[in-house]
C-alpha positions, 0 to 999 in steps of 0.5 A, a space after each residue: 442207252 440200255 435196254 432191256 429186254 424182256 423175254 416174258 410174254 406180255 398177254 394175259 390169259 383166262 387161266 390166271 396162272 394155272 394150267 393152259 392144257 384143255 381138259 377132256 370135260 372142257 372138251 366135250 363141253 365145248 362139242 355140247 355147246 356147238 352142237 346145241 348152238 349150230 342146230 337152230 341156225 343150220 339153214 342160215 350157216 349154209 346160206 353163208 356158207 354158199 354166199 361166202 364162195 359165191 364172193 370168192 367166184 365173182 372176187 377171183 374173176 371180177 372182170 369176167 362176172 361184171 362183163 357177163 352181168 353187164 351182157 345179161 342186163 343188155 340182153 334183159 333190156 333189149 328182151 324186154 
């Protein structure tokens, strides 16, 4: 049995056969874009931002932040 190898590589690209290299204007288009893009939602980027490393706290010690969960819930009960 023969195989072929081909050492080509199998994805297409938005270039279509032109130059990949990102230009200075394509840049600087993309720098606009963004910032015209990030101002309106500032406040929600930065909620994400905060819940995003609130997940990382509680996933890297979940037993100890459902145990002090499970203790304030305890003492709320026993409060109230």
């Amino acid at each position: 049995m023969k195989s072929n190898t081909n050492t080509s590589r199998f994805w297409s690209t938005a270039s279509f056969g032109g130059n990949t290299e990102t230009s200075p204007v394509d840049l600087s288009s993309l720098g606009d874009h963004l910032g015209v893009c990030k101002s309106p939602h500032k406040h929600l980027f930065a909620l994400h931002c905060m819940a995003d490393a609130t997940r990382g706290f509680m996933a890297a010690r979940f037993m100890t932040t459902l145990l002090a969960l499970t203790l304030l819930v305890a003492i709320a009960a026993v409060t109230l």
